[in-house]
Residue frames as a rotation matrix with the C-alpha (Angstrom) as fourth column:
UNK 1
0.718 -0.417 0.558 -39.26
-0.442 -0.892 -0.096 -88.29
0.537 -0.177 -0.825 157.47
UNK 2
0.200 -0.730 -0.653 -35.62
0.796 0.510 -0.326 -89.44
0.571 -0.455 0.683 158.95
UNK 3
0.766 0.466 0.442 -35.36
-0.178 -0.506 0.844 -88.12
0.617 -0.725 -0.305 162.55
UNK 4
0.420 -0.820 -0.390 -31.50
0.760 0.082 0.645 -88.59
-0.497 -0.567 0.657 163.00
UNK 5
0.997 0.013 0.077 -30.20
0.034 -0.960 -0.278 -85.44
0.070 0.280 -0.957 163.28
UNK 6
0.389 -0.921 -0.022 -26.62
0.168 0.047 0.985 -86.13
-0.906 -0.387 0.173 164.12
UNK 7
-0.170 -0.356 0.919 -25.78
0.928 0.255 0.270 -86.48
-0.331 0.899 0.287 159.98
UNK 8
0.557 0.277 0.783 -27.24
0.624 -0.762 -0.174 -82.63
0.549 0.585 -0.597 159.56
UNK 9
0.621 -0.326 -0.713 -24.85
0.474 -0.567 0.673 -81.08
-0.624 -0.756 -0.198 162.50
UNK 10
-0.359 -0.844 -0.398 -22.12
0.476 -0.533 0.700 -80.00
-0.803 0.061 0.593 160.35
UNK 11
-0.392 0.110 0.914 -23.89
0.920 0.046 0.389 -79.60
0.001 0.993 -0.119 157.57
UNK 12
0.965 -0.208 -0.157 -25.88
-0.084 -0.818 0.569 -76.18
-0.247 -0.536 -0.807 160.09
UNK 13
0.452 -0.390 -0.802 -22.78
0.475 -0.656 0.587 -75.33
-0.755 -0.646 -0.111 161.46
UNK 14
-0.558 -0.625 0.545 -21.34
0.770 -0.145 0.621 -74.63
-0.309 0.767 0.563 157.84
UNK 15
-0.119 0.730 0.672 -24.42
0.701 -0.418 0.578 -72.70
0.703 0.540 -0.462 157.39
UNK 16
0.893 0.294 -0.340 -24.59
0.439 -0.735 0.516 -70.72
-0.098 -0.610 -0.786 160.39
UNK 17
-0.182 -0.946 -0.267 -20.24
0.676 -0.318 0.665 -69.85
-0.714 -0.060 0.698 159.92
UNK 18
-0.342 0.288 0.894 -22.12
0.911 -0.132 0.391 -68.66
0.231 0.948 -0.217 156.18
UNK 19
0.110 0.992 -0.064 -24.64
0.992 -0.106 0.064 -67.32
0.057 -0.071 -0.996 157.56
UNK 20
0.160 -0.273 -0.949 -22.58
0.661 -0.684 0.308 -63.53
-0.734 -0.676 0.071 158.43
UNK 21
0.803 0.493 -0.334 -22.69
0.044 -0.609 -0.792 -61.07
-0.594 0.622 -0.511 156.19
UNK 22
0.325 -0.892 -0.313 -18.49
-0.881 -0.406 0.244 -60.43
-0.345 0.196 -0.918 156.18
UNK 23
-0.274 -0.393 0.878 -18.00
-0.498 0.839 0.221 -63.94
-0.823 -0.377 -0.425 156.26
UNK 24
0.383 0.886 -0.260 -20.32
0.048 -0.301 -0.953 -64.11
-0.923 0.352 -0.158 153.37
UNK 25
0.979 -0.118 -0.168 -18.63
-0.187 -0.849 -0.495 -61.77
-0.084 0.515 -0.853 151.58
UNK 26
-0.060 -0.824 0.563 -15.00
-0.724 0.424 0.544 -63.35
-0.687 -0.375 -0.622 152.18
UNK 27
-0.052 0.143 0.988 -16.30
0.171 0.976 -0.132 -66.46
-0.984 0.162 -0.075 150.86
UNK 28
0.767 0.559 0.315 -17.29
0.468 -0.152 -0.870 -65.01
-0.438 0.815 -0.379 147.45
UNK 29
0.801 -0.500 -0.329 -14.40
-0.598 -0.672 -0.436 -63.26
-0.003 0.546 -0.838 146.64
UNK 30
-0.202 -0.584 0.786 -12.39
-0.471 0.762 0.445 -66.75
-0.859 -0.280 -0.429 147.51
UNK 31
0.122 0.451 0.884 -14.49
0.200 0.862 -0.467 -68.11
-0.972 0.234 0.015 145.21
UNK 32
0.900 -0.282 -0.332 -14.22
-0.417 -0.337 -0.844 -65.16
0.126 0.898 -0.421 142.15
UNK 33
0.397 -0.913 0.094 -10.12
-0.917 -0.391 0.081 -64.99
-0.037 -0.118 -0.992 142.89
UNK 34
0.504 -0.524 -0.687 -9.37
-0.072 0.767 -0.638 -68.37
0.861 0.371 0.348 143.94
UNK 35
0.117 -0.492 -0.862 -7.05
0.993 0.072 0.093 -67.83
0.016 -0.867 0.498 146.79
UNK 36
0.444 0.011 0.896 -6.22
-0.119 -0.990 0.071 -63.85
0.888 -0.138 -0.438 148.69
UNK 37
-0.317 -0.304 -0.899 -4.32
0.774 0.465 -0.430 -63.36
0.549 -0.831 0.088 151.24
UNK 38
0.154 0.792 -0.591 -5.67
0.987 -0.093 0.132 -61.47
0.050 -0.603 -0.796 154.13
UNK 39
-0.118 -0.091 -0.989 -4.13
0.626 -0.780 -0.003 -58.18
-0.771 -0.619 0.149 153.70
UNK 40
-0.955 0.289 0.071 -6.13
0.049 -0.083 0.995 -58.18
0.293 0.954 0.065 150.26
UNK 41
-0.135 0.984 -0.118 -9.04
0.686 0.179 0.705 -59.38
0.715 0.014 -0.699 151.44
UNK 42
0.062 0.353 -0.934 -8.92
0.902 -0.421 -0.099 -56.60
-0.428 -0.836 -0.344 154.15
UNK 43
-0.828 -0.400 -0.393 -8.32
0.010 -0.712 0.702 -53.81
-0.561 0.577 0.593 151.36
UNK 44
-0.781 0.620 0.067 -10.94
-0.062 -0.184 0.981 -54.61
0.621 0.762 0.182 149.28
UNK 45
0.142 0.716 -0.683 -13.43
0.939 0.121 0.322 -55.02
0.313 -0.687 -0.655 152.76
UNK 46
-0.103 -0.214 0.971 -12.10
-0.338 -0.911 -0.236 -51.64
0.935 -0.353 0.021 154.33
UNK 47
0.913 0.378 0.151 -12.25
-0.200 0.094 0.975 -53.58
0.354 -0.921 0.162 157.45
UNK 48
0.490 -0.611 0.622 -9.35
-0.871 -0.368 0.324 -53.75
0.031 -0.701 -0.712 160.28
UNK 49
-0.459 -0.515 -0.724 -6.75
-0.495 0.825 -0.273 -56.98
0.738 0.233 -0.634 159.77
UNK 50
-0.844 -0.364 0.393 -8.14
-0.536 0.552 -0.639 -57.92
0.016 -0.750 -0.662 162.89
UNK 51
0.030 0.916 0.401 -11.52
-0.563 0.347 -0.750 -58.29
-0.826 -0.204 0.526 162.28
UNK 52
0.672 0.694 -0.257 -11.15
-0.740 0.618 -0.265 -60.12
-0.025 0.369 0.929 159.20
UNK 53
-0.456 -0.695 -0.556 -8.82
-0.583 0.705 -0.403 -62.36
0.672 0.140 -0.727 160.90
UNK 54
-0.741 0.466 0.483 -10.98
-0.340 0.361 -0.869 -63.30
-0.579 -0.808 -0.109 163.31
UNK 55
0.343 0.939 -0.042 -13.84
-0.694 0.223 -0.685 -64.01
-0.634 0.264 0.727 160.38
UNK 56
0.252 -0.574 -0.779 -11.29
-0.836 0.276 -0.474 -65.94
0.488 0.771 -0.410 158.58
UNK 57
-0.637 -0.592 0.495 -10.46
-0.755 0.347 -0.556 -68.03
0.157 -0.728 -0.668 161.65
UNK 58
-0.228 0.819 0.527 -13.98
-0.372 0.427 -0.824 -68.96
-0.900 -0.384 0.208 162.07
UNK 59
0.745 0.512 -0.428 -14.03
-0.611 0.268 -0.745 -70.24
-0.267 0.816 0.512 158.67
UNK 60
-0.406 -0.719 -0.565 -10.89
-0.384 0.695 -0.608 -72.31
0.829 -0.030 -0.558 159.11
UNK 61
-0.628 0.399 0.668 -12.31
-0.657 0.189 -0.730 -73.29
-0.418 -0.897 0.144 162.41
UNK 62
-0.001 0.383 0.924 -15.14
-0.183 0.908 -0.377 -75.17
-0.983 -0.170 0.070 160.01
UNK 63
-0.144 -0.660 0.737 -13.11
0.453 0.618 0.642 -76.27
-0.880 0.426 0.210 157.27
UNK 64
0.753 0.629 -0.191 -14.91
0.261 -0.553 -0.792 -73.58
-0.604 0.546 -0.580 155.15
UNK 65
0.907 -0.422 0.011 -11.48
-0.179 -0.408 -0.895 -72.52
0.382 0.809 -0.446 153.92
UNK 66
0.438 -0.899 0.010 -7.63
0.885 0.434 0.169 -73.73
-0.156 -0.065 0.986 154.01
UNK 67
0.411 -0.729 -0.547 -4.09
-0.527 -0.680 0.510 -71.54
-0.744 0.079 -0.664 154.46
UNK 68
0.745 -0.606 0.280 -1.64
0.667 0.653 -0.359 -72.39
0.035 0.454 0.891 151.78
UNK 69
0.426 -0.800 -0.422 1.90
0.077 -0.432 0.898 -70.86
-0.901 -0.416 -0.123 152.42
UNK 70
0.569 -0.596 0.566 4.09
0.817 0.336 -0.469 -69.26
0.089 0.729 0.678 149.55
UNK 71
-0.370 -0.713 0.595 7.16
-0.037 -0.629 -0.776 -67.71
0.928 -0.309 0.207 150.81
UNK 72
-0.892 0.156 -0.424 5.86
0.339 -0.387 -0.857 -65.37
-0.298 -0.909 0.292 153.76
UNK 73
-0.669 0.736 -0.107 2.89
-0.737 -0.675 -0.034 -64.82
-0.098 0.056 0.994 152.35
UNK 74
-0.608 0.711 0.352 -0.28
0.296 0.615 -0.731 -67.20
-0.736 -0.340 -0.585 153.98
UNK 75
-0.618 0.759 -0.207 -3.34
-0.744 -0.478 0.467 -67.18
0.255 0.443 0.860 151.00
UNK 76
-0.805 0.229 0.547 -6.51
0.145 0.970 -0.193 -68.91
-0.575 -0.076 -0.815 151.31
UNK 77
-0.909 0.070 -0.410 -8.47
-0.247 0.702 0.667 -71.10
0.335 0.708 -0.622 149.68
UNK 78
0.052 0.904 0.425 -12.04
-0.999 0.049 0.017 -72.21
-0.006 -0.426 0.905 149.84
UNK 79
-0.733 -0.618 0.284 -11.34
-0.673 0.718 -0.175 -76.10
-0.096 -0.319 -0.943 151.27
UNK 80
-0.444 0.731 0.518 -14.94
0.239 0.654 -0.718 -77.54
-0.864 -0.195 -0.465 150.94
UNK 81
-0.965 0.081 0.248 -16.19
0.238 -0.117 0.964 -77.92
0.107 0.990 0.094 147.42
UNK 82
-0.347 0.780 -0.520 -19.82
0.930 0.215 -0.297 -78.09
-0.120 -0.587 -0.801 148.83
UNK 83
0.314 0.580 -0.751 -19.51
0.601 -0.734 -0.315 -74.26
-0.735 -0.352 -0.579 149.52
UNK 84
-0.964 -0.137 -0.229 -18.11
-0.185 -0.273 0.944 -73.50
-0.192 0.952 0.237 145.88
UNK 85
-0.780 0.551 0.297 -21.39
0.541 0.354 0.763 -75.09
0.315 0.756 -0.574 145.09
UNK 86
0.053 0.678 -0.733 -23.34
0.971 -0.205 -0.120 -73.07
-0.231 -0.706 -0.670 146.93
UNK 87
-0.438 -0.269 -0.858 -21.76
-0.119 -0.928 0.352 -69.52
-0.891 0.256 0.375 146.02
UNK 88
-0.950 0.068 0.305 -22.51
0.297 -0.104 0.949 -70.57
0.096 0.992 0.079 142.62
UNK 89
-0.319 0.935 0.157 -26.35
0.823 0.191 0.535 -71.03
0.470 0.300 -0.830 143.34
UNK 90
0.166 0.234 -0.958 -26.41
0.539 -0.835 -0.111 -67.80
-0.826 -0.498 -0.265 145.24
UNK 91
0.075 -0.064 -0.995 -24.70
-0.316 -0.948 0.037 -65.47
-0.946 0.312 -0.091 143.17
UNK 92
0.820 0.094 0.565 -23.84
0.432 0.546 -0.718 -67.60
-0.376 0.833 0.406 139.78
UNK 93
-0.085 -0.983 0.165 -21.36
0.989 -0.104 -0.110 -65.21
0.125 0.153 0.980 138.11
UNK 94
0.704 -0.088 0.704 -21.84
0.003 -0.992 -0.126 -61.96
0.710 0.091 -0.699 139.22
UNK 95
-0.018 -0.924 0.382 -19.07
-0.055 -0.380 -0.923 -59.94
0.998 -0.038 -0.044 140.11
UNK 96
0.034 -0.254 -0.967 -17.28
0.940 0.336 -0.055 -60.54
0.338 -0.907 0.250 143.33
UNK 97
0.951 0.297 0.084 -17.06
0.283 -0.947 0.150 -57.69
0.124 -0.119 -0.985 145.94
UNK 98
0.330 -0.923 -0.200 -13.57
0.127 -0.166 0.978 -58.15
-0.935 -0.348 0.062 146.01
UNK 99
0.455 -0.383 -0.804 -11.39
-0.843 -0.477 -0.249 -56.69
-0.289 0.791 -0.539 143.18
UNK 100
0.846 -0.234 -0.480 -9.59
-0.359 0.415 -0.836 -58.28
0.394 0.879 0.267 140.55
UNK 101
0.373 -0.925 0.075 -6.36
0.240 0.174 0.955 -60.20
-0.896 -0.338 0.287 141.75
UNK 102
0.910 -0.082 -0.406 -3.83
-0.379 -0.561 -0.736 -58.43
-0.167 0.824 -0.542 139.12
C-alpha cells in the first residue's frame, strides 16, 4: 500500500467540486454540447444566473472547466480530459439534462 497522500489531493478535490448534484449536472451537459454559455446552461437548469455562476466558478476554480470568449459571449468548456472520462463511465451516452444546442 503507498502511504503518500500528497499525489491523491487534487485528484479528491476534483471529486468533491463533482461531487454536487448542480455541478454534476453542469458537467454533463458540457460534456453532451461541448461548450454553453451560462445563460443556456441556466435555462435549461431553471436556476438563477447567480447560482449557476457561482457553481461554474467553483469548477473553474479546479480546472474542471475553461471560459473561451467569442465576441461578447463567454462559453465553457470542460478543460480536464480526466473528467470527460469519467462522465462517460457514469452516464455513457444517455441523454444530457441539458437541451440540444441548435
Amino acid at each position: 500500500m503507498y502511504n503518500n497522500f500528497e499525489q491523491f489531493h487534487e485528484t479528491s478535490d476534483i471529486l468533491k467540486a463533482l461531487a454536487h448534484p448542480v455541478r454534476l449536472c453542469i458537467v454533463k451537459g458540457l460534456h453532451k454540447n461541448g461548450y454553453c454559455n451560462v445563460g443556456f446552461i441556466q435555462e435549461c437548469l431553471r436556476l438563477p444566473q447567480s447560482t449557476v455562476s457561482q457553481h461554474l466558478q467553483k469548477l473553474r476554480n479546479f480546472g474542471i472547466v475553461k471560459t473561451e470568449r467569442n465576441g461578447l459571449e463567454v462559453n465553457y468548456t470542460i478543460a480536464d480530459d480526466r473528467v470527460r472520462q469519467l462522465i462517460q463511465v457514469f452516464f455513457g451516452e444517455d441523454e444530457s439534462e441539458f437541451g440540444e444546442k441548435g
